[in-house]
N, C-alpha and C positions, 0 to 999 in steps of 0.2 A: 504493500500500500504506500503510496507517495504521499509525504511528506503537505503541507499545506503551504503554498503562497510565502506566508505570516509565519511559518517556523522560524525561531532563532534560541540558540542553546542555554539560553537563558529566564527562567520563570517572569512573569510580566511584573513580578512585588519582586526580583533585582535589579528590575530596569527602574522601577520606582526609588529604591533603595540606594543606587545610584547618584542620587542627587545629595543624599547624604555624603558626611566627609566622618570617618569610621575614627580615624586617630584625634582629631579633633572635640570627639563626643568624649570619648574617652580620658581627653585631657581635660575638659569641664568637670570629669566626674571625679577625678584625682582632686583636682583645685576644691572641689565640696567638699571632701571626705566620701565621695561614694564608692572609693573602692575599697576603704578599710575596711578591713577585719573579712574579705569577699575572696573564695578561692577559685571559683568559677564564674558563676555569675556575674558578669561584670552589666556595667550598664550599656554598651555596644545592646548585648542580647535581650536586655530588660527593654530596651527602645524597640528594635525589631519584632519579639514577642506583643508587646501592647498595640504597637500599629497595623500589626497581623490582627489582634482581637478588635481594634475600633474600624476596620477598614472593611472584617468580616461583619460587625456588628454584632458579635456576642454579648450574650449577657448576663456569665458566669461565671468562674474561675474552672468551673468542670468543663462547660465547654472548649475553653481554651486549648486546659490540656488534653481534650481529648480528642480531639482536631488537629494535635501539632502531630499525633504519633501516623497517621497515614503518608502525611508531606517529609516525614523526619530526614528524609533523603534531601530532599529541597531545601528544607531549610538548614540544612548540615552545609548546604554551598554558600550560605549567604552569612555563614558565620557564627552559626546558633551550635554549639560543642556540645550545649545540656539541654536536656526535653526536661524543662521543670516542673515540681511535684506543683499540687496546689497552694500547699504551704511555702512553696520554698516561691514562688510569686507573689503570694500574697505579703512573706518579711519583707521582701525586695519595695514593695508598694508602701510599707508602711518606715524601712527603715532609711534606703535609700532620700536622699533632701529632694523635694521638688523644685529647688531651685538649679536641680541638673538641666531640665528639662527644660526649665525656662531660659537657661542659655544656650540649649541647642536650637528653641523657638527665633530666638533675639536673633542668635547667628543666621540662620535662614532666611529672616526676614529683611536681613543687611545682603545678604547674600543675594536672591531676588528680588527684593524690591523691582529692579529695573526692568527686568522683566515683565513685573505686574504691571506697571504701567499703563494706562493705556497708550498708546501712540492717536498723538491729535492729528498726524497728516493722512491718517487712514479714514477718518469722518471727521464732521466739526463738527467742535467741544466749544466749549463757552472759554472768554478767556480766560477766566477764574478758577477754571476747574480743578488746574492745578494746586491752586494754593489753598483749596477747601478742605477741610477736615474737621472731623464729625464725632462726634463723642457719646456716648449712652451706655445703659451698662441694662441686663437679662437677668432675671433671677431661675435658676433652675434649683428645683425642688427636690429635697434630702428626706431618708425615711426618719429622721431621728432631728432637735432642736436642741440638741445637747451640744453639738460639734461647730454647727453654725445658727446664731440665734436668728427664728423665721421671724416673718412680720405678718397679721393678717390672722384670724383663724376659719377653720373650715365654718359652713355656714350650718350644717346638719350637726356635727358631733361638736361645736366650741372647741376646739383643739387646735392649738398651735402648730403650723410643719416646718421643721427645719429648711434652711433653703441658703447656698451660697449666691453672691450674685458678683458677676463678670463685669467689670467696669472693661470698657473698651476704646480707641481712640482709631480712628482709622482716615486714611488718605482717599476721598472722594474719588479718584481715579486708579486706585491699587485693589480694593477689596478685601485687603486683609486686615488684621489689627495689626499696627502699629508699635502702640503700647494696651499693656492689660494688666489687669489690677482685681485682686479678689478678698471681698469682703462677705459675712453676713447679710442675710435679706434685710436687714432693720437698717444696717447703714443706709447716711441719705448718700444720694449721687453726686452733692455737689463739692465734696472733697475733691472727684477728680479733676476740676477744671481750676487748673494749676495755670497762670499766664505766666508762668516764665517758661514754661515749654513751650511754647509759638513765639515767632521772630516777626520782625517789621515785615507788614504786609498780607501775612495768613487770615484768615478766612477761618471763622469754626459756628458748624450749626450745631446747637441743642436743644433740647426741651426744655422747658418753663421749667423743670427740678433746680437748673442750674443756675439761677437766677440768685445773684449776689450783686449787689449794688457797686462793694468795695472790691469784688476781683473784676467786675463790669470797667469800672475805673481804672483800673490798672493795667488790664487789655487795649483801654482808650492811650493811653500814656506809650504804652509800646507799640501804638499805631497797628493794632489788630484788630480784625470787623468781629463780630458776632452777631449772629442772628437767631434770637428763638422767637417761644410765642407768650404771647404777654396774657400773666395770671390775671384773673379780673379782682380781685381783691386791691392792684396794688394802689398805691396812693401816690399824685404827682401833680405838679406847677405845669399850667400849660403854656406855654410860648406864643404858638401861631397853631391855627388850626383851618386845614384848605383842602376842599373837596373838590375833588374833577369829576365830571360826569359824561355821557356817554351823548351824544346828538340826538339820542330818543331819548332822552329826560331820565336814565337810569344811571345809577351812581357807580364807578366808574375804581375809584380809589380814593379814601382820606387819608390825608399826611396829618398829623401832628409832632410837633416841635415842642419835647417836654423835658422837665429837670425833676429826679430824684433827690429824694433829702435823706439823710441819713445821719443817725446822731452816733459821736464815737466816745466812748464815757474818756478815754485814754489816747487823748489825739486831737487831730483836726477835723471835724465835720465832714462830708460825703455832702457835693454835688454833683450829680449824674447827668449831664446832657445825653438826650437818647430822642429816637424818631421812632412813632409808631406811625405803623402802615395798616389800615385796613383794608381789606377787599372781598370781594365776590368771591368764593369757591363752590366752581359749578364740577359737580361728579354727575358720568350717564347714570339715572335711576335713581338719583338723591335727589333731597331737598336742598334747594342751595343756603349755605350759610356764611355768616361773616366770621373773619379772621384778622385776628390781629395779630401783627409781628413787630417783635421790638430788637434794636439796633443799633448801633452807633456809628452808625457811616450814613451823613447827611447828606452826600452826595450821587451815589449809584442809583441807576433807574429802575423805579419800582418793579419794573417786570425781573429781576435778576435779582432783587430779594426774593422774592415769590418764590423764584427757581431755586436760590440758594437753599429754602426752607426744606424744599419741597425734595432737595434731593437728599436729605439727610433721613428718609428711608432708605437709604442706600443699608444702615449698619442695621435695620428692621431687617431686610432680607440677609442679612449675615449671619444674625442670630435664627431667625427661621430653617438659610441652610443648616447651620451645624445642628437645630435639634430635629431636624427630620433628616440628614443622612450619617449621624455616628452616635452610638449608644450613649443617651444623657439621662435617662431613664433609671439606666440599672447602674454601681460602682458595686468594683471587681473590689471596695475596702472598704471597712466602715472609720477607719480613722479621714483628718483633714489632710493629710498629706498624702493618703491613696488618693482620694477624691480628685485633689490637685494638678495630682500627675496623669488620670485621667483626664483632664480638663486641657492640657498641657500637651497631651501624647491626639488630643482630637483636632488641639489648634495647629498641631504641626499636619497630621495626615490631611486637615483641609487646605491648608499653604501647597504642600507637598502636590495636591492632585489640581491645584489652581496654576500651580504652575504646568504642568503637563497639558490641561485644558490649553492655555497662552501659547503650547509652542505646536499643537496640532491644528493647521491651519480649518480644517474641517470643522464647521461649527456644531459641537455639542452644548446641551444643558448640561450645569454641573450634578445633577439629577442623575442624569442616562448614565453620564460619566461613572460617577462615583459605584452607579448600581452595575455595567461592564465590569469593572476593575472588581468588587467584591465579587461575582461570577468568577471571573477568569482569573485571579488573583497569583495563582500557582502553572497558570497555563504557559507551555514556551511557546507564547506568541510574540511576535513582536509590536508592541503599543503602540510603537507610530506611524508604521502603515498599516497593523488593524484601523487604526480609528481613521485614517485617511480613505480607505475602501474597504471597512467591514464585510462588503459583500461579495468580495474578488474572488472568494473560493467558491460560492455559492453559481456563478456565473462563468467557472471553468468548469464543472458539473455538469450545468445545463448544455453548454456549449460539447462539451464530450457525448453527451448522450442524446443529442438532437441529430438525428439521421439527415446525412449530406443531400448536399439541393440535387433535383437531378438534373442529368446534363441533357442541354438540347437535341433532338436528333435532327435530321438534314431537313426533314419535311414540316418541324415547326417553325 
């Protein structure tokens, strides 16, 4: 039997694994303390093992191991010496620092970024786009309120659910996080909007959580925009106030020109010059309602705030990806630091398959994506001409078994 098109001696999670730098992880995990007191087990194969289970989407530590033992040949090439027990996974999760993991995240992310990128000369982007970045943070939900305090209780049994949540910062034009930050469900959000991490000229959209009058201020000072939406509670001095409206008598957009006051017991006073923008927001099959957005950039044309706001579901659907294609449901530990490293081992396997997505010019969802790769995970095909002609073998088949044209005779 011949061979497929797509054969190549290599399972499709080494060509993944590939992008990894194997000595380098390794030397994160030395600089932690992750390889004291370890005689096999290093974190090379603690990495490889957990991205084999978040890529498969298991939701067990039985599963794991008992899934590693049919491939044990495969993944003996990729580096993995030990098929480990369940316990000897689960110490690894609990004893091993999670901040290995999040140096081999950081490293990847420096490493691709440029990659992620979009490229503006392939479509046009706004000219902003580049300098946008977006901040929000997910709460995913824990069996136990012991480890991370939840916020909220169920609405039938009164009970509290544990729950950590993902603060994240992401590059409007990259898709991935940036920076990430993990707190309990009760923390508020607006610890992470930190202005001395954006430089002259950045661009960051958030939700009304992050609304602080005195980091608003200090973002204004370092000549950086912001854009959320304005809480209706707040309180404020109005400046100017100017309606435009539409040639059919329908209202169009309000600007107002307003100053925040802010009293500091230890300091100087808080006055806040800010622009809120109202407008129409028309959705097919809604009602239309008004919106308010608030700002400190008195100059940009209302339609590119709108747009600014508007694309900061961008990290809506990031969070959406990761909980619907890698196990966020179930953790392989019940300490914070399994939990972590799961959280850590999911944000590398979706970096990791974003990039592969970037360099097959063939357009996939990261969807279809991610669902091929856990399919064929172990198969020796080669990823990037499957994914450029999935269907080349299926169409050498046809073509073999389709009986020859027949040939003319003299009298037709």
């Amino acid at each position: 039997m011949n061979k497929g098109t797509h054969f190549i001696g290599q399972p499709m999670y080494g060509q993944l694994l590939n992008l990894l730098d194997r000595p380098k992880i390794l030397r994160f995990s030395r600089e932690n303390g992750g390889e004291r007191y370890v005689k096999h087990f290093d974190a090379w194969q603690h990495l490889v093992i957990m991205l084999y289970a978040v890529i498969k989407r298991f939701d067990s530590l039985r599963e794991i191991t008992d899934s590693m033992f049919p491939e044990a040949r495969k993944l003996a090439h990729l580096g993995v010496s030990l098929m480990p027990r369940r316990s000897t996974l689960s110490d690894a999760n609990a004893r091993r620092k999670e901040c290995v993991f999040e140096a081999v995240y950081r490293d990847l992310y420096a490493t691709y970024k440029g990659e992620l990128s979009s490229d503006s000369r392939r479509r046009q982007v706004p000219a902003w786009l580049k300098r946008l970045q977006i901040i929000d943070s997910t709460t995913i939900t824990l069996f136990s309120n012991l480890i991370f305090k939840g916020v909220g209780r169920h609405p039938k049994t009164g009970k509290k659910k544990g729950g950590i949540k993902v603060h994240a910062n992401i590059h409007a034009n990259e898709g991935v996080p940036s920076d990430i930050r993990f707190t309990s469900a009760a923390t508020n959000d607006s610890f992470m909007l930190r202005p001395s991490n954006y430089a002259n000229g950045d661009i960051v959209a958030l939700d009304r959580a992050y609304i602080d009058y005195a980091k608003f201020e200090e973002l204004t000072r370092r000549e950086v925009t912001y854009v959320t939406k304005m809480k209706k509670n707040l309180v404020y001095e109005k400046e100017s106030d100017t309606m435009y409206m539409h040639p059919e008598g329908v209202m169009g957009y309000r600007v107002q020109h307003v100053v925040f006051h802010k009293h500091v017991k230890e300091g100087e006073d808080i006055a806040h010059h800010a622009r809120i923008i109202t407008y129409v927001d028309i959705k097919k099959g809604k009602t239309q309602k008004l919106v308010s957005l608030l700002t400190n950039d008195m100059d940009m044309e209302v339609e590119d705030i709108v747009a600014i706001y508007r694309k900061r579901w961008e990290i809506e659907l990031l969070f959406k990806q990761l909980k619907q294609n890698f196990p966020l449901r179930y953790f392989y530990g019940e300490s914070a630091n399994a939990i972590k490293i799961q959280v850590w081992v999911t944000l590398i396997a979706n970096l990791l398959l974003m990039v592969m997505q970037k360099r097959i010019e063939r357009s996939w969802s990261f969807s279809n994506l991610a669902t091929m790769f856990r399919i064929m995970l172990m198969y020796y095909v080669n990823c990037y001409t499957f994914f450029e002609q999935p269907e080349k073998d299926w169409l050498k088949i046809i073509e073999a078994d389709s009986p020859p044209a027949e040939e003319p005779t003299l009298f037709d």
